[in-house]
C-alpha positions, 0 to 999 in steps of 0.5 A, spaced: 332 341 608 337 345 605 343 348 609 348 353 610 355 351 609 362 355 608 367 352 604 375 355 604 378 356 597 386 357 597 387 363 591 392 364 586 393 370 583 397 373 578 402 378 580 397 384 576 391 380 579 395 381 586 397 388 586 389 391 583 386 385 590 391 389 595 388 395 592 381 393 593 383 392 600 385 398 601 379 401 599 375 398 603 378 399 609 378 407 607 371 406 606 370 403 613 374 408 617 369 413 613 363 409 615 366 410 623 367 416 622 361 419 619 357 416 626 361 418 630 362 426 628 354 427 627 353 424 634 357 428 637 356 434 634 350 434 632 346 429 636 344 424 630 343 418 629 346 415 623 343 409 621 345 404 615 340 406 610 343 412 611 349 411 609 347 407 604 343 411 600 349 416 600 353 411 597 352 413 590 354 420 591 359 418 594 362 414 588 360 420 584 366 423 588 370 418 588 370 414 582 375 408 583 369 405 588 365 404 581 369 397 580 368 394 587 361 394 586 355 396 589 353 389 593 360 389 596 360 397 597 353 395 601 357 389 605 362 394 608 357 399 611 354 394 613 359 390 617 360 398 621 353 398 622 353 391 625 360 391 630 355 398 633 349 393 634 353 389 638 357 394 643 350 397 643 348 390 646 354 389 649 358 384 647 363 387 644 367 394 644 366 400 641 369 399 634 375 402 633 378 405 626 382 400 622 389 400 619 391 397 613 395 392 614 389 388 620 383 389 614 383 382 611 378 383 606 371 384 604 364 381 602 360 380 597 354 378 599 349 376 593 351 372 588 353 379 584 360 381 582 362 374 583 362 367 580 364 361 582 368 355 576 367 350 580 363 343 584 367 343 590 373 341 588 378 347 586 377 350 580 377 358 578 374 364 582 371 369 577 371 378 580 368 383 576 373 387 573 379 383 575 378 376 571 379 369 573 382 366 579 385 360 580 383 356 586 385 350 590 379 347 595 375 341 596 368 341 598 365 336 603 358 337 600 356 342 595 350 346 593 348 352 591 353 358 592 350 365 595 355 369 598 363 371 598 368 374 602 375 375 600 381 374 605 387 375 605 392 372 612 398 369 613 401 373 606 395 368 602 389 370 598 383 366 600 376 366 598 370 364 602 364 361 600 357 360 603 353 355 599 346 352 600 345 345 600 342 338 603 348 335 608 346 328 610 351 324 615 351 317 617 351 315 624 349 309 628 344 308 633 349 308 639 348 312 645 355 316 649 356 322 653 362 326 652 366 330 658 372 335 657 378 337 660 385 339 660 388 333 664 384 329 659 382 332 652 376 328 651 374 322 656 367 318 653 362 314 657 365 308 654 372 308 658 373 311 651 379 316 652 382 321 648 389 324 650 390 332 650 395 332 643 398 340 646 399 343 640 401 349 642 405 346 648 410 343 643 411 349 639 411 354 644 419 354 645 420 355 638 415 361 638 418 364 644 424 363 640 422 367 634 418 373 638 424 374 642 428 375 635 422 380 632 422 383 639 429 386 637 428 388 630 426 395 628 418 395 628 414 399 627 412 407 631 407 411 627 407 416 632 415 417 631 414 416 625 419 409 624 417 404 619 419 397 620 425 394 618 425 388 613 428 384 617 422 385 622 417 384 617 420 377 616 420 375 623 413 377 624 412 373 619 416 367 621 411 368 628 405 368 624 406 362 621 408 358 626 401 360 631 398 358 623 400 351 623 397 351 631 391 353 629 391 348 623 392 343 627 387 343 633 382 344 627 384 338 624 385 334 630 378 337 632 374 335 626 378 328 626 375 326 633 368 329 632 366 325 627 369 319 629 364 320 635 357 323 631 359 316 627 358 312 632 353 315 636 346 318 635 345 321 641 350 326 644 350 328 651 356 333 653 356 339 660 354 346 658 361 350 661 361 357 662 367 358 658 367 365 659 368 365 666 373 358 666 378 363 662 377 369 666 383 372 668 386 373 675 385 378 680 390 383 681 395 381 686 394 374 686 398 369 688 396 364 683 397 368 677 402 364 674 397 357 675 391 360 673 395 364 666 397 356 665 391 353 666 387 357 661 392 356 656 391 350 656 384 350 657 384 354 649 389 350 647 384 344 647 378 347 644 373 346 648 368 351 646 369 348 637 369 342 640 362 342 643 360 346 636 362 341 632 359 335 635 353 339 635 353 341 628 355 333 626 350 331 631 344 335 627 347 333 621 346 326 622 338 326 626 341 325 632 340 327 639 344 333 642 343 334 650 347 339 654 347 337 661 347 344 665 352 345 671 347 344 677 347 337 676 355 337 678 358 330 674 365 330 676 362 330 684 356 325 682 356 318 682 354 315 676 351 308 680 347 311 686 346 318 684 351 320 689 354 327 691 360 327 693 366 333 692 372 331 690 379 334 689 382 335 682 388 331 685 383 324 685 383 322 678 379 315 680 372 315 682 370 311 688 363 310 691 360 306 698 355 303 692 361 299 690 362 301 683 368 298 681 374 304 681 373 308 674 377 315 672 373 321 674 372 324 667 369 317 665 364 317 672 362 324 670 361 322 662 357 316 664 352 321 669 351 326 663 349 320 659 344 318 664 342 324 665 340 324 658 336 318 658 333 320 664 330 326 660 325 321 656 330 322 650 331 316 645 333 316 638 325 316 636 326 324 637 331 324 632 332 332 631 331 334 638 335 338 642 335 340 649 339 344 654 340 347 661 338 353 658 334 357 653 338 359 647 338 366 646 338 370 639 344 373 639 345 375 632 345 382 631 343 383 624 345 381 618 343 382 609 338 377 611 334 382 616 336 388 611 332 385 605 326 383 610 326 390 612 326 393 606 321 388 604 316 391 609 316 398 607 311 399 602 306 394 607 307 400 611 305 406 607 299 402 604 296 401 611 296 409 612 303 408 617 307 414 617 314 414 619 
């Protein structure tokens, strides 16, 4: 069964190559704004709905009127009206803010979504990027599988060029026919249901006190106001960068340390069992006036710097990749306050790290206890490693997707059927 897979290439370009990308970005961020903009000008005072069929067909009128939009390319051109339409799709349904205009310098790129305008020189490992009207790019990449390539976003961030490839492929993964659960924690990062533990690594506290150290330095630079009129200074740029680079390296750590633990766990095991967190609500933040504000700021810093919610993702992922057995524990089954021999309730306090139970269970670690009561739930549900595949859950999966070129294409599909079947819109 073919899947979808994204691989990250690092690009080199020439300095002429570099200038005619930036100036690209620059148009699709243009182009963005004006999408918005349109929206929101013929709501509000004409009462329209403008939809992204809309603005596609205007597209071509539009380059009529500005010609350096013809060398984007239509597909690319399509992929930015699109990305408007879809931010809307989701405040719509409320899982984001009203979309705001973007400026220049926080619009990262843009997307072809098909295979026109683009081509990828390579097998997986580095090669050449090849864009219409721009030539070949240098890049450096390697692949854990490699398929069949479909669509293409360029990047720029951290003052680097990147390119993102989707590619259809066939992923196959071993593991073995081992059994474990897994339980997450800020104390403990990852505590397994064989007295297995893995240490929190705390990227981001070890560099904290230099990233401290260098937001205090660009606190005094002369950064930029728009509203006076000041531009930022060079110094202030080089600061900024300065931070940027340091929460970069934290963030390229935990993934690397993330998909480092992960596989070691899908390898040897094949049925995965882990607790549905409510994530969200965990790293909410205090109410106004509190008195443990401070606690409750700290905790959820550390709560994101262990990745809780990547974690579990990719442990799913690696899990179907391998025919595995991926369950979610939900929370009313409370495995930190269960005793996992005699099935127990019992509540506990954060401080009481070792489990003790009158059954008599031997005193084990409290993450180790909880683990171990997922893993019975897990086996309590029927499933075994002959249901290789399945998966299951506290509660059923919702389609969040709010759509994509996928749903465009199928839409389009489906017009002519209509107008067959006497059907007026």
């Amino acid at each position: 069964m073919l899947t979808t897979r994204r691989v990250t290439f690092k690009l080199y370009p020439t300095k002429k190559q570099e200038v005619k990308l930036h100036y690209w970005r620059k148009l699709h961020q243009y182009l963005y704004n004006a999408c918005l903009s349109h929206r929101i000008t013929e709501y509000r005072h004409f009462g329209k709905s403008i939809s992204y069929f809309d603005q596609q067909n205007c597209l071509p009128e539009f380059k009529k009127c500005w010609p350096e939009y013809k060398e984007l390319g239509s597909q690319a051109l399509q992929a930015t009206c699109k990305r408007v339409d879809y931010a809307l799709s989701r405040f719509f349904q409320g899982l984001a803010k009203f979309p705001k205009f973007k400026n220049y310098h926080r619009y990262r790129g843009w997307t072809y979504p098909g295979r026109s305008g683009w081509k990828a020189h390579t097998t997986g490992d580095h090669g050449a990027l090849e864009l219409s009207n721009l030539g070949q790019i240098r890049m450096r990449g390697k692949a854990r599988t490699w398929g069949q390539p479909t669509t293409c976003t360029i990047l720029w961030k951290n003052n680097q060029w990147y390119c993102s490839i989707t590619v259809k492929c066939e992923v196959f993964r071993e593991s073995r026919t081992g059994a474990i659960g897994v339980d997450f924690g800020v104390f403990q990062a990852i505590a397994l249901s064989d007295s297995t533990i893995v240490e929190n690594p705390k990227f981001l506290a070890k560099t904290q006190d230099k990233i401290k150290k260098a937001s205090r330095q660009l606190r005094r630079k002369c950064s930029p106001d728009r509203k006076k009129r000041i531009k930022a200074s060079g110094r202030w740029k080089k600061a900024r960068r300065k931070v940027s680079k340091l929460q970069n390296k934290v963030a390229n750590q935990r993934q690397d340390w993330q998909h480092k633990v992960t596989s070691e766990i899908v390898s040897g095991n094949s049925l995965v069992a882990t607790e549905k967190l409510n994530l969200k609500g965990m790293t909410r933040k205090a109410k106004t006036g509190s008195k443990r504000s401070y606690q409750k700021t700290g905790l959820n810093r550390n709560l994101l710097d262990v990745g809780i919610g990547n974690l579990t993702q990719l442990i799913k992922y690696k899990v179907e990749e391998s025919g595995g057995v991926f369950v979610e524990v939900p929370l009313k089954i409370a495995p930190s306050q269960t005793c996992p021999n005699c099935g127990k309730k019992r509540k506990k306090d954060l401080s009481e790290r070792v489990h003790h139970c009158d059954c008599g269970i031997d005193p084990i670690d409290r993450d180790v206890a909880s683990a171990m009561v997922m893993l019975n739930y897990a086996r309590g549900l029927g499933t075994s490693l002959l249901n290789r595949g399945f998966q299951t859950s506290g509660q059923v999966p919702t389609d969040k997707n709010c759509g994509g070129f996928a749903k465009v294409w199928e839409m389009k599909r489906q017009k002519p059927r209509m107008k067959r079947s006497g059907i007026r819109r």
